[in-house]
Backbone of each chain as ProteinMPNN parsed JSONL, in Angstrom:
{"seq_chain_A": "XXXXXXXXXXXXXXXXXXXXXXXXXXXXXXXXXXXXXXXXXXXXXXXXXXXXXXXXXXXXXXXXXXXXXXXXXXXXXXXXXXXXXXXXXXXXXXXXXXXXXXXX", "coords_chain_A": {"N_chain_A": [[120.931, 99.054, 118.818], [118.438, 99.563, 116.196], [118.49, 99.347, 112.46], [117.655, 101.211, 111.441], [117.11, 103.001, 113.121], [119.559, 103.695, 113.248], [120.01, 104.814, 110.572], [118.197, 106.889, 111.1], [119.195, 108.611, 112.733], [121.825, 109.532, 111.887], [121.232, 110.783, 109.277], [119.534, 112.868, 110.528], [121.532, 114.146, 111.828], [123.736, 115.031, 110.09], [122.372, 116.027, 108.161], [120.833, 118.328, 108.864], [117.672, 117.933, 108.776], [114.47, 119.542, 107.638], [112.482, 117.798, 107.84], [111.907, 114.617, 107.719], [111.556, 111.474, 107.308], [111.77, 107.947, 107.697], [111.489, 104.456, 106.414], [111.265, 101.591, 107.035], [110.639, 99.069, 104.687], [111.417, 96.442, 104.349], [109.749, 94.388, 104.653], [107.943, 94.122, 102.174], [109.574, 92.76, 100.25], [111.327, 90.172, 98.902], [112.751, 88.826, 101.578], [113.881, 87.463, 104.381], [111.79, 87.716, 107.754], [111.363, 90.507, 109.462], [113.613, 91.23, 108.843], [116.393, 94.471, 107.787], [116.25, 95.462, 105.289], [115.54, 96.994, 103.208], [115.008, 100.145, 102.723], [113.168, 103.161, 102.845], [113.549, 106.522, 102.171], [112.861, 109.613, 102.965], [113.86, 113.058, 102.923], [113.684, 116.242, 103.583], [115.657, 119.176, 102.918], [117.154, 122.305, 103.615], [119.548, 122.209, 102.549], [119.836, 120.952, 100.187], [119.391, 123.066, 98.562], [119.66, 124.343, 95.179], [121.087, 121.965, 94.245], [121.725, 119.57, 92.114], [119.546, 116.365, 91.336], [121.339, 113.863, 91.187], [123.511, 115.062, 92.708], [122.577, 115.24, 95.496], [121.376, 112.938, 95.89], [123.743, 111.378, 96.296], [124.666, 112.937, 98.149], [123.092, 111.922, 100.7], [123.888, 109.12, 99.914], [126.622, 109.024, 101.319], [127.109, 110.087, 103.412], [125.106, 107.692, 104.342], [127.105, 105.78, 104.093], [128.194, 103.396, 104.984], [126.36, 101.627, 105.885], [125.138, 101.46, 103.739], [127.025, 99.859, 102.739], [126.892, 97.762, 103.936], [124.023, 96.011, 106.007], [121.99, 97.415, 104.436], [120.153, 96.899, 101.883], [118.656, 98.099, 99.426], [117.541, 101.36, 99.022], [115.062, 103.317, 98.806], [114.683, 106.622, 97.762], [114.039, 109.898, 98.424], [114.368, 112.857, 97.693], [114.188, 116.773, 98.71], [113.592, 120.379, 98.853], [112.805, 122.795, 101.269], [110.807, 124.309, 99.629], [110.244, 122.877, 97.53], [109.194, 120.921, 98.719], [106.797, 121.472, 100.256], [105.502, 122.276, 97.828], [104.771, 120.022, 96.673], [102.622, 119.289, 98.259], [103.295, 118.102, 100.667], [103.553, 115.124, 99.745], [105.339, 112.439, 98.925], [106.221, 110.19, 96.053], [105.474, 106.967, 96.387], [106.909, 103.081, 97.107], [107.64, 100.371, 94.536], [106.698, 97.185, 93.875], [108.053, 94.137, 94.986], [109.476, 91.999, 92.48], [110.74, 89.615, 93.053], [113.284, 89.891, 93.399], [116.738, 88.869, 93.787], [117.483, 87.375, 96.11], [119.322, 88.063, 97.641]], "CA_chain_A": [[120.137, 100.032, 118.059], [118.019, 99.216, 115.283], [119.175, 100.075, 111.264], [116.279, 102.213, 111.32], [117.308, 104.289, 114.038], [121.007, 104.667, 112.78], [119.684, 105.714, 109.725], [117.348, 108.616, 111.574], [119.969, 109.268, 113.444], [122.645, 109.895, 110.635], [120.721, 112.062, 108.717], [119.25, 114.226, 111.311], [122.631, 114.814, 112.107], [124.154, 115.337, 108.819], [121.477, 116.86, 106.598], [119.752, 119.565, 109.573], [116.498, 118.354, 107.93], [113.157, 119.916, 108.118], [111.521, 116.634, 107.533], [112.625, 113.54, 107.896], [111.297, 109.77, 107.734], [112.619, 106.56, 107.478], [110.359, 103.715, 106.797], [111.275, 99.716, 106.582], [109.991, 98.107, 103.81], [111.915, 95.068, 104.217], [108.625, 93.043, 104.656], [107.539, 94.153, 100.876], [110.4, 92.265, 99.267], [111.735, 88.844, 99.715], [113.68, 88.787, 102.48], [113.377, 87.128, 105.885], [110.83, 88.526, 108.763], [111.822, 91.268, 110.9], [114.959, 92.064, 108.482], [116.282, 95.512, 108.205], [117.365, 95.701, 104.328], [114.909, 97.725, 101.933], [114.181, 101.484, 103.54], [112.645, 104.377, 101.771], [113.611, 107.922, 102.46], [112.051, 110.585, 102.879], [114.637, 114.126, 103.289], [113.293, 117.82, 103.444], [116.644, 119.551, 103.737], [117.706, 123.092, 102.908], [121.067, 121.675, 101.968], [119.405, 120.532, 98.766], [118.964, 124.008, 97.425], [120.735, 124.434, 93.774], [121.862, 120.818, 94.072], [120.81, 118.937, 91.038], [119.158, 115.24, 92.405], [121.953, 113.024, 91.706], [124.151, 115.517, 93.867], [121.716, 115.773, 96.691], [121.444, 111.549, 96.002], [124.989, 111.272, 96.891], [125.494, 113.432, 100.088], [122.527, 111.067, 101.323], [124.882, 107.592, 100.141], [127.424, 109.346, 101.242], [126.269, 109.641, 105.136], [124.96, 105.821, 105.026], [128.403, 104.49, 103.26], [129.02, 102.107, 106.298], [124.908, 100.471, 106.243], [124.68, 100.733, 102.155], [127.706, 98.542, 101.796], [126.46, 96.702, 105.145], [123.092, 95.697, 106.341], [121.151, 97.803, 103.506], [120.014, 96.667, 100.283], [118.212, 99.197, 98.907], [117.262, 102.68, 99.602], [114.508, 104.703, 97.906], [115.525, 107.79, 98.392], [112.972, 111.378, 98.221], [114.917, 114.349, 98.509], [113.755, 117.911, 97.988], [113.57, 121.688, 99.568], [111.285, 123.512, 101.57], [109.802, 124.722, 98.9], [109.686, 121.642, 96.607], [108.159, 120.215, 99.558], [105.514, 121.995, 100.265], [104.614, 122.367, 96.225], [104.214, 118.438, 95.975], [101.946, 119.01, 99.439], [104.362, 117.16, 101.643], [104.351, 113.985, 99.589], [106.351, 111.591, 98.049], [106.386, 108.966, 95.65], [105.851, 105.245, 96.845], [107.993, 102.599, 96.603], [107.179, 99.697, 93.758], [106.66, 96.214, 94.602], [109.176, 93.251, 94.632], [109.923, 91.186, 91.494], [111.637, 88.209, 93.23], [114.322, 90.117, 93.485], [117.77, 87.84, 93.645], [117.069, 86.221, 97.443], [120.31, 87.895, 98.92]], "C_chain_A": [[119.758, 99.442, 116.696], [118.789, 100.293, 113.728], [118.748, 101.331, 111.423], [116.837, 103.399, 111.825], [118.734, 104.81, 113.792], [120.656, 105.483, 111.472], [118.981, 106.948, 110.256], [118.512, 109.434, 111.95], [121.165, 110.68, 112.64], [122.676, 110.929, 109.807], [120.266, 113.193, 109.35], [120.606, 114.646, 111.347], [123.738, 115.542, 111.284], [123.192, 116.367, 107.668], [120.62, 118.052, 107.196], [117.9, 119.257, 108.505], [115.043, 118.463, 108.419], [111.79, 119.247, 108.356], [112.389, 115.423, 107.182], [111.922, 112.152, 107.913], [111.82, 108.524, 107.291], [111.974, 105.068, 107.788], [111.221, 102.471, 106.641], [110.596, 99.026, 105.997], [110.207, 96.922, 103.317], [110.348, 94.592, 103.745], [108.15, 93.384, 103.227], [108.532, 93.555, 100.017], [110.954, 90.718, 100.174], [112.857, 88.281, 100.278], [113.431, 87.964, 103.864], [112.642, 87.995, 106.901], [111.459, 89.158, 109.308], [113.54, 91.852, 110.546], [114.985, 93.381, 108.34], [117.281, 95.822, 106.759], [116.91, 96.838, 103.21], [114.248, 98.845, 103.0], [113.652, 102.228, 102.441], [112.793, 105.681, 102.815], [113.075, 109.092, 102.498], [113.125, 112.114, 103.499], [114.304, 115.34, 102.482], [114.646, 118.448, 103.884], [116.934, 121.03, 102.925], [118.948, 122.955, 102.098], [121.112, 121.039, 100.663], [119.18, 121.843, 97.63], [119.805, 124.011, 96.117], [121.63, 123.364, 93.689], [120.921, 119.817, 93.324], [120.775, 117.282, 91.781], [120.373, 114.433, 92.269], [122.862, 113.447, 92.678], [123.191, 115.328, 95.628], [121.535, 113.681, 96.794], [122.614, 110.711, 96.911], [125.471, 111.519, 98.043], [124.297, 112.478, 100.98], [123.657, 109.29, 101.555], [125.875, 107.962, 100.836], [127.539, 109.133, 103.22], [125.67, 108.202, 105.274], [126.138, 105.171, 104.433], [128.287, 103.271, 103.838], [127.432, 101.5, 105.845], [124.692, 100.357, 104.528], [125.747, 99.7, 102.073], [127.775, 97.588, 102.957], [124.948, 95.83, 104.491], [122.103, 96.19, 104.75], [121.272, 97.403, 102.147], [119.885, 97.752, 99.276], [117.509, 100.012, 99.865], [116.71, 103.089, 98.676], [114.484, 105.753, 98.769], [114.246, 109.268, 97.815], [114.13, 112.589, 98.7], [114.671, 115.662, 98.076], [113.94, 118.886, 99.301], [111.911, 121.77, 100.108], [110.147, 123.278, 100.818], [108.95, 124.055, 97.996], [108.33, 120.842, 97.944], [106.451, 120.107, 99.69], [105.053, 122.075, 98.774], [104.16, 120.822, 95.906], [102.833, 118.083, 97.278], [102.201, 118.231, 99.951], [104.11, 115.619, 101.351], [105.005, 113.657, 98.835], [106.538, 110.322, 97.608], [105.94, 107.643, 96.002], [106.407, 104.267, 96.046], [107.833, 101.444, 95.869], [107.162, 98.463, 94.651], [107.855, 95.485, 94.21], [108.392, 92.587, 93.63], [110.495, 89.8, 91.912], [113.26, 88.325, 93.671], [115.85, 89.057, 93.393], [118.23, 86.734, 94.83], [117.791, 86.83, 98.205], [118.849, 88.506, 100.165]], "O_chain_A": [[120.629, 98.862, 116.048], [119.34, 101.392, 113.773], [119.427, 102.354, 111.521], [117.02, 104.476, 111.257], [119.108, 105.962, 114.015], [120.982, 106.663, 111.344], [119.274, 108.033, 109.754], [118.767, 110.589, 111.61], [121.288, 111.902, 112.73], [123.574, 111.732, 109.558], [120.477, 114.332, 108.933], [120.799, 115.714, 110.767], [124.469, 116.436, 111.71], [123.441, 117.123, 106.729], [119.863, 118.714, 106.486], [117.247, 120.063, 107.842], [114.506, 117.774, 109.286], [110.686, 119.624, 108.75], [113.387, 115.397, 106.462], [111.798, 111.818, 109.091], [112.359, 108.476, 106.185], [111.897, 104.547, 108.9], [112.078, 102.664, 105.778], [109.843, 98.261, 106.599], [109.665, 96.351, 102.371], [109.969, 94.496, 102.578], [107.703, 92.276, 102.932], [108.358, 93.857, 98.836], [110.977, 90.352, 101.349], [113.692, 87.527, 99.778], [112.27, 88.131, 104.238], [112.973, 89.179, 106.84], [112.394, 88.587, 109.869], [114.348, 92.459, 111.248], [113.922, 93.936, 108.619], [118.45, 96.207, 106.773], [117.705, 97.445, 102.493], [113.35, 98.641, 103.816], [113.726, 101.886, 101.261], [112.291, 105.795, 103.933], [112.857, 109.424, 101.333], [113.09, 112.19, 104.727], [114.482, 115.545, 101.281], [114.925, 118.356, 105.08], [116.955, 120.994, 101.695], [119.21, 123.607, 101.087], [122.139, 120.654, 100.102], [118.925, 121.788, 96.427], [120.898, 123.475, 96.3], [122.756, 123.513, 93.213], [119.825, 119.375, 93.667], [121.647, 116.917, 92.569], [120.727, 114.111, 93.403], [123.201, 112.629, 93.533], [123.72, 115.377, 96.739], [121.605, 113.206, 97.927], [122.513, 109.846, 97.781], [126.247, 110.909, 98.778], [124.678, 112.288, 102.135], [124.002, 108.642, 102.543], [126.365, 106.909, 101.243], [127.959, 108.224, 103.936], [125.79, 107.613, 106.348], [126.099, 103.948, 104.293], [128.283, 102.207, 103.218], [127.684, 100.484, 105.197], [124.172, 99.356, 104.035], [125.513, 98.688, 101.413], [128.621, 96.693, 102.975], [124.698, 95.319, 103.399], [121.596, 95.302, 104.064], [122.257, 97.53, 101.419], [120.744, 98.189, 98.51], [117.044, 99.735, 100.971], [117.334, 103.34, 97.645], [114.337, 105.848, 99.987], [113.789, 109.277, 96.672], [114.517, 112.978, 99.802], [114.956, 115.817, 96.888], [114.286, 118.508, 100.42], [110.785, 121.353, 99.833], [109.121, 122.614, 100.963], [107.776, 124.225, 97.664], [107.159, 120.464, 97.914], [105.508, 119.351, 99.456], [103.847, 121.838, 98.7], [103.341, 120.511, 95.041], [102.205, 117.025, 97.314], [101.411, 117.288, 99.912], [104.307, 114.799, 102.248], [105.401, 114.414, 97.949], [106.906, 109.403, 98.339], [106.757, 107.063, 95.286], [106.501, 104.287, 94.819], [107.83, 100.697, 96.848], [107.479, 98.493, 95.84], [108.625, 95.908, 93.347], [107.166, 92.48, 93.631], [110.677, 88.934, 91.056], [114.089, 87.501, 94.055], [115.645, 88.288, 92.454], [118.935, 85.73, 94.725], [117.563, 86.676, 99.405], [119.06, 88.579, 101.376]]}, "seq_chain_B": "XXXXXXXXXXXXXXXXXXXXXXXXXXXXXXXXXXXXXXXXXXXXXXXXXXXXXXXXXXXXXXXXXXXXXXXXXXXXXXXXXXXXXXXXXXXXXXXXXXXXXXXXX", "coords_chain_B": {"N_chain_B": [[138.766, 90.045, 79.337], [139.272, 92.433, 81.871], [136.984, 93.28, 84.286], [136.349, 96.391, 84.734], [137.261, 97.514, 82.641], [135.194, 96.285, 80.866], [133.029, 97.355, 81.833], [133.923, 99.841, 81.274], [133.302, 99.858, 78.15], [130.662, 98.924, 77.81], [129.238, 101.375, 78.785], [130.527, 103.096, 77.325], [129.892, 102.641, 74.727], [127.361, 102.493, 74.562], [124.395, 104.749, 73.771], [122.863, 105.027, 76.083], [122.275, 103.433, 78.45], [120.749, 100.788, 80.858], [121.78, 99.653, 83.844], [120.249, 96.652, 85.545], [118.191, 94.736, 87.758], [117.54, 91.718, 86.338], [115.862, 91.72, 83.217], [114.338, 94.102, 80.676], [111.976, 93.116, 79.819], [111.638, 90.684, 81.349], [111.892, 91.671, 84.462], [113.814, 91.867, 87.372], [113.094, 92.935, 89.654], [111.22, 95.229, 91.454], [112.454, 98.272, 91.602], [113.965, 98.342, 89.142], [112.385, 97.543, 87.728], [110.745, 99.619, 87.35], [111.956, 101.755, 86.339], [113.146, 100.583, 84.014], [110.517, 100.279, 82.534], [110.14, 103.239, 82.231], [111.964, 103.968, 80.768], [111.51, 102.458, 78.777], [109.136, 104.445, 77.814], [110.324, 106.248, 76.77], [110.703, 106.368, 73.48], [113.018, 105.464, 72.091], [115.983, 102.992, 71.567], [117.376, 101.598, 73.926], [119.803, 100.293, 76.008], [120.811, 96.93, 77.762], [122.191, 95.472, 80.628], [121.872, 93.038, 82.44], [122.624, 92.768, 85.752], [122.453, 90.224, 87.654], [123.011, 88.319, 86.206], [125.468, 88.76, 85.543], [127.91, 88.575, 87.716], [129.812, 89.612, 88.066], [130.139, 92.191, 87.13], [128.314, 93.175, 88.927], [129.093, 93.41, 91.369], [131.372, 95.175, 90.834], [130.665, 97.506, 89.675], [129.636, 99.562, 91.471], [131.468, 100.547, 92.886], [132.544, 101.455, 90.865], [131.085, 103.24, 89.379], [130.515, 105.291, 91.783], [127.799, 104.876, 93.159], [126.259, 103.108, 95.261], [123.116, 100.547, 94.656], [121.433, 99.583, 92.602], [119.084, 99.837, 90.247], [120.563, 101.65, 88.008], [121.16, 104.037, 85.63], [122.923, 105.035, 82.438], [123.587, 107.693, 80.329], [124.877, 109.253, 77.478], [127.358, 108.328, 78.633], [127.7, 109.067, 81.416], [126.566, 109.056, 84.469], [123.131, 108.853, 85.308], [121.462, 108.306, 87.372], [120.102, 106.213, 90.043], [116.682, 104.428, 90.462], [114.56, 106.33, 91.298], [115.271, 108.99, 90.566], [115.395, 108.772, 88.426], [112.859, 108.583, 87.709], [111.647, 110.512, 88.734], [112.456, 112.429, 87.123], [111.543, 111.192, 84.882], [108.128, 111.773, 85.207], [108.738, 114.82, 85.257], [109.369, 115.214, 82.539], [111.961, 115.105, 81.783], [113.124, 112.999, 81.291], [112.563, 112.053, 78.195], [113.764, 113.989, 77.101], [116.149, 113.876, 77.423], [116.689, 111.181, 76.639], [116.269, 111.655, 74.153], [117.346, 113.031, 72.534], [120.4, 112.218, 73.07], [119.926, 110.207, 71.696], [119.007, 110.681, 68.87], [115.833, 110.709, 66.2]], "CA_chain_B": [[138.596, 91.997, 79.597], [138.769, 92.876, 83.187], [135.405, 93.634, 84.197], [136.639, 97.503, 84.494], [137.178, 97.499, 80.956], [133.754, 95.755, 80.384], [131.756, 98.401, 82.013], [133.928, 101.174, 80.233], [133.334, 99.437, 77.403], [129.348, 99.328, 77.759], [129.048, 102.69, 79.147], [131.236, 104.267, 76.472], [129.52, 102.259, 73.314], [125.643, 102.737, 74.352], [124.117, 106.281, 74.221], [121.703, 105.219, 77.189], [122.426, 102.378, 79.364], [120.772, 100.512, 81.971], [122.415, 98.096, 84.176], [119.347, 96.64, 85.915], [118.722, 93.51, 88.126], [116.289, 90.987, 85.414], [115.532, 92.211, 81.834], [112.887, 94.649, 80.671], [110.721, 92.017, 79.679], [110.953, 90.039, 82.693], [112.796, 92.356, 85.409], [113.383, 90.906, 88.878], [113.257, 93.781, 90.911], [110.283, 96.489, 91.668], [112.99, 99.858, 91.404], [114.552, 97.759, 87.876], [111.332, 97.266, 86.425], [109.767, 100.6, 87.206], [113.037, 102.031, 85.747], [112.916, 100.417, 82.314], [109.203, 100.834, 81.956], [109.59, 104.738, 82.264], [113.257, 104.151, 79.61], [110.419, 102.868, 77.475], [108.193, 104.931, 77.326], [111.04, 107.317, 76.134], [110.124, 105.969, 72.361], [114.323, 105.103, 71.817], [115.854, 101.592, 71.865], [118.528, 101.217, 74.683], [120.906, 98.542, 76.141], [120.617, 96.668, 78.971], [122.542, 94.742, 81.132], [121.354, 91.958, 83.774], [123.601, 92.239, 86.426], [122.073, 89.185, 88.66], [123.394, 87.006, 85.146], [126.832, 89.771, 85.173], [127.693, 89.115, 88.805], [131.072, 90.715, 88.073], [129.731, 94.05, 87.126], [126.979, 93.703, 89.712], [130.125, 93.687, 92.293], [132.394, 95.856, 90.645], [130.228, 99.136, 89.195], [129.276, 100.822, 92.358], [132.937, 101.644, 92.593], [133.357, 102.388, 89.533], [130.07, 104.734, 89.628], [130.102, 105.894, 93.208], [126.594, 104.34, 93.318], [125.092, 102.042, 95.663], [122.558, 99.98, 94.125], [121.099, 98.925, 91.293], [119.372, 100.196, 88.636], [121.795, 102.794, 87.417], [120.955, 104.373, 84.198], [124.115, 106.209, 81.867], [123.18, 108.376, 79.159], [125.885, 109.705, 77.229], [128.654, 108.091, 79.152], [127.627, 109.789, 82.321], [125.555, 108.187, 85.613], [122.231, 109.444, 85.449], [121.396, 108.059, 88.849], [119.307, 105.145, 89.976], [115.2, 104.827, 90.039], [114.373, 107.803, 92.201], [115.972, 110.239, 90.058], [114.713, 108.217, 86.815], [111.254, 108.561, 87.987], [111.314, 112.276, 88.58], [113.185, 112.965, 85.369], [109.993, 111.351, 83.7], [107.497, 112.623, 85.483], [109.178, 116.261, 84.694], [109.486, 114.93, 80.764], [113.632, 115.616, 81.439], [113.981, 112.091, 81.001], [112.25, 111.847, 77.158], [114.473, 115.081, 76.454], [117.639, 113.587, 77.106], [117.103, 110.401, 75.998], [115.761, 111.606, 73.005], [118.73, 114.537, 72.764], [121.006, 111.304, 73.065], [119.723, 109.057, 70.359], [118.294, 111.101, 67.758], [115.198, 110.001, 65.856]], "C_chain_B": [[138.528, 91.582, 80.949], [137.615, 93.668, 83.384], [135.665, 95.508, 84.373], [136.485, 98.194, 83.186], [135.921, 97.019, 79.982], [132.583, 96.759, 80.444], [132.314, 99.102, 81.727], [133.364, 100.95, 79.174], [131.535, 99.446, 76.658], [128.633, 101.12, 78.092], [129.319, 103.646, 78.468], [130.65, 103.914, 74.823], [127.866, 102.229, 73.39], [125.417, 103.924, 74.626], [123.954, 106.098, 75.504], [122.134, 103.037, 77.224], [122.094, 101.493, 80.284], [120.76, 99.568, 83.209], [121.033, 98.083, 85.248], [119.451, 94.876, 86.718], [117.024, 92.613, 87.093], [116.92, 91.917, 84.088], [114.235, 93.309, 81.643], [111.613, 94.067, 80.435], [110.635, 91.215, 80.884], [112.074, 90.745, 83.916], [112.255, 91.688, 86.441], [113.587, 91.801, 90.125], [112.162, 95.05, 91.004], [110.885, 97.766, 90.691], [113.403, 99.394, 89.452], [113.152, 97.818, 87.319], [110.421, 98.696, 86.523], [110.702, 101.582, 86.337], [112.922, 101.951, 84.114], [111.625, 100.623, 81.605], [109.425, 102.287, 82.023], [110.83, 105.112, 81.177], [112.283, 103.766, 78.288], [109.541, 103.49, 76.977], [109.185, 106.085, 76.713], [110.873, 107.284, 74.353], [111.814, 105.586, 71.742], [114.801, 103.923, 72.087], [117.067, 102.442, 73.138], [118.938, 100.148, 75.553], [120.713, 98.252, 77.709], [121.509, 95.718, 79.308], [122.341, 94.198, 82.287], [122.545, 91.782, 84.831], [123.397, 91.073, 87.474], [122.835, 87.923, 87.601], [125.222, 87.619, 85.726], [127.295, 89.997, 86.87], [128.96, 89.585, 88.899], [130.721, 92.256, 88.005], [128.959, 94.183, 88.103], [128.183, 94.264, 91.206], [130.905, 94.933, 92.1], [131.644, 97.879, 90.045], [129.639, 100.148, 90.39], [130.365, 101.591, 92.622], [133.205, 102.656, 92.018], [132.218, 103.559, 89.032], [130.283, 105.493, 90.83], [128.729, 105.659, 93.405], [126.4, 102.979, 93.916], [124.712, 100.84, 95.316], [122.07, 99.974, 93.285], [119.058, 99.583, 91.139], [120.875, 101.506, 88.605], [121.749, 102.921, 85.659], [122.355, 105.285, 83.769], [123.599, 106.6, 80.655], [124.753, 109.34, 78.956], [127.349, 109.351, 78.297], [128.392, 108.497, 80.798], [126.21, 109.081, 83.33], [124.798, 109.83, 85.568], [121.673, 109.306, 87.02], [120.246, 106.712, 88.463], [117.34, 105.542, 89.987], [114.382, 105.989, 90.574], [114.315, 108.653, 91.209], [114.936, 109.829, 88.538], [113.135, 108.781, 86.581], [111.152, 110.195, 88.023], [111.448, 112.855, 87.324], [111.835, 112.394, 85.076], [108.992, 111.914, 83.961], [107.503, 113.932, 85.182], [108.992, 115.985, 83.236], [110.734, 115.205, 80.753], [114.345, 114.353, 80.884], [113.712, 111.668, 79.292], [113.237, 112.743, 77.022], [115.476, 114.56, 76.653], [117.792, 112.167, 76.762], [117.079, 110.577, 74.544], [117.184, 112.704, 71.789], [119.992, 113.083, 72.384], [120.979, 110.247, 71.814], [118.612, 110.199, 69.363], [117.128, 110.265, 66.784], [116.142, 109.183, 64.39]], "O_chain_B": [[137.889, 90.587, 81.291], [137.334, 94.638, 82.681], [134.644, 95.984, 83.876], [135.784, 99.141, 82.829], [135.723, 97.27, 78.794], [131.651, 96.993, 79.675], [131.477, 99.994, 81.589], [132.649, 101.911, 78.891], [131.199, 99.792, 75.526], [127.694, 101.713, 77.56], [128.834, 104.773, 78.574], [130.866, 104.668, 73.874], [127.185, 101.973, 72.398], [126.009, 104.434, 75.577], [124.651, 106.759, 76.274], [122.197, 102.047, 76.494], [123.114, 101.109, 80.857], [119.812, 98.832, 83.484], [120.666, 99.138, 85.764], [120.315, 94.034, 86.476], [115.838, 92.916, 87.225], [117.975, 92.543, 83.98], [113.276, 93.302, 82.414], [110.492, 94.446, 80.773], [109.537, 91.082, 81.424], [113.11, 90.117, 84.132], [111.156, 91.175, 86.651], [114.069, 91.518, 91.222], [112.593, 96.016, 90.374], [110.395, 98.22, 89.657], [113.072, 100.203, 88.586], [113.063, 98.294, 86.187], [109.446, 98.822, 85.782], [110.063, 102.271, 85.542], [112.708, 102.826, 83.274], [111.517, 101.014, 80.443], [108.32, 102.724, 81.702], [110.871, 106.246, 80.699], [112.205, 104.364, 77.215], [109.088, 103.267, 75.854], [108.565, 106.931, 76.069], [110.94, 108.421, 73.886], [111.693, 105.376, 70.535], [114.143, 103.41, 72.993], [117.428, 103.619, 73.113], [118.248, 99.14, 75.702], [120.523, 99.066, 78.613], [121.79, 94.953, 78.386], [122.631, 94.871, 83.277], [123.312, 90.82, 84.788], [124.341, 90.986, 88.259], [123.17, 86.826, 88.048], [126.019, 86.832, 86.238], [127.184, 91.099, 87.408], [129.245, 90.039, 90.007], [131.033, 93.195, 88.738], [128.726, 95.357, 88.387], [128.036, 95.299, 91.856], [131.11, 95.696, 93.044], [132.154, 98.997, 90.111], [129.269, 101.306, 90.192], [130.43, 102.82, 92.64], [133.652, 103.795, 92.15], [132.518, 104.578, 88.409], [130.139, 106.694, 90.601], [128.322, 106.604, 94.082], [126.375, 101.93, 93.273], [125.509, 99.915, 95.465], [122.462, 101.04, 92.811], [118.158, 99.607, 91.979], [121.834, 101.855, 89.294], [122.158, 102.165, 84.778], [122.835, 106.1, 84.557], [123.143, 105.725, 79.919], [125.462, 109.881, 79.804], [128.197, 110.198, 78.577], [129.278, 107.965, 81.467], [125.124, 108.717, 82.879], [125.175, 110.998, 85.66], [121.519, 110.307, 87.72], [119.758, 106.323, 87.401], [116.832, 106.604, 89.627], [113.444, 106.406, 89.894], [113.207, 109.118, 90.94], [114.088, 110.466, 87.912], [112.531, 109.223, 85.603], [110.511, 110.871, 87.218], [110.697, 113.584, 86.675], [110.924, 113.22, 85.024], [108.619, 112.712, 83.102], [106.43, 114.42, 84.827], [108.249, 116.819, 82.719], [111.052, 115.665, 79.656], [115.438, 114.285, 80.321], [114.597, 110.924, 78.871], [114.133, 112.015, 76.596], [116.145, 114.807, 75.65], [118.945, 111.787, 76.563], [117.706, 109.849, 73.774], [117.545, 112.784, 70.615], [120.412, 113.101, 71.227], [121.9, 109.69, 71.217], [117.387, 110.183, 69.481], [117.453, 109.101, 66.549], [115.621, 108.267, 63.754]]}, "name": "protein", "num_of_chains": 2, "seq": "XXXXXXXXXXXXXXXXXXXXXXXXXXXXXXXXXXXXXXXXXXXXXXXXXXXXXXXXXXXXXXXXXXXXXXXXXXXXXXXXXXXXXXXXXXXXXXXXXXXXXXXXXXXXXXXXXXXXXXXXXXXXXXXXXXXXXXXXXXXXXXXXXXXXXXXXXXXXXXXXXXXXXXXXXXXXXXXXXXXXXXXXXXXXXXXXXXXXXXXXXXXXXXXXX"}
């Protein structure tokens, strides 16, 4: 099974969320082809209500422990409600470019 | 110093903090450099530390935050969170108000 798909997996299963995606943006940073280290998040979850973002940041690291201190580099992370959702008209953010980052 | 004592030590002697991978002038990472560009536009100086130079702290502060990866901003002693969070906070203007709340003109 791909990262990718443990990450979908993970969170569907953990966060009941109303929206969900999970992109691979390895290839935008400098890493080898076809790696599986820089994702971006995307989580619509009621379970975010009255949870200020670094809480709602956390129960996300918290569910990938095992692939952030694995396989994953970085994670940009989107998390909001229903309601936030829909008020930003279901989007979110994009994710900057690489710098050169440090090679691991 | 044990590097424990290094990052209390930074964390507890800068209002606003942010361990980053590069510098703000030449940052070596997308989330790090979109990070400190949005700490500057706060109009306040604050401290930085390169953890790609600091590869003790770069090892040892997710522990000692419960954080992940890198950036990681602290204001007042306290993890603000990494660039995600940073970015919203400015966008809202929450992040000028508490840096600014933090370091007085």
């Amino acid at each position: 099974m791909t990262v990718q798909q443990i990450i979908t997996d993970k969170l569907a299963q953990n966060l009941a969320p109303h929206h969900l995606s999970v992109e691979n943006e390895s290839h935008m940073h400098n890493v080898p082809a076809g790696s599986e280290s820089h994702f971006r998040v995307v989580v619509v979850s009621e379970q975010f209500d009255k949870l200020a973002l670094i809480a709602r940041h956390r129960a996300v690291n918290k569910v990938l422990a095992d692939e952030l201190a694995g396989p994953v580099h970085a994670l940009a992370l989107h998390t909001y409600t229903a309601t936030e959702w829909s008020a930003r008209g279901e989007q979110a953010n994009v994710s900057p470019d690489c710098h050169g980052g440090s090679g691991r | 110093m044990e590097v424990e004592d290094r990052i209390k030590d930074h964390v507890e002697n800068n209002k606003v903090i942010l361990f980053m991978k590069g510098t703000p002038q030449m940052p070596m990472c997308g989330f790090s450099s979109r990070t400190s560009a949005a700490l500057k536009e706060c109009e306040r100086e604050f401290a930085y530390v390169n953890v790609i130079q600091d590869s003790e702290v770069r090892e040892r502060l997710p522990a000692y935050s419960d954080w992940p990866t890198f950036p990681q901003l602290f204001i007042d002693g306290e993890l603000v969170g990494g660039c995600d969070i940073v970015m919203e906070m400015h966008e809202s203007g929450d992040l000028k108000r508490m840096v600014q709340a933090a370091v007085p003109a």
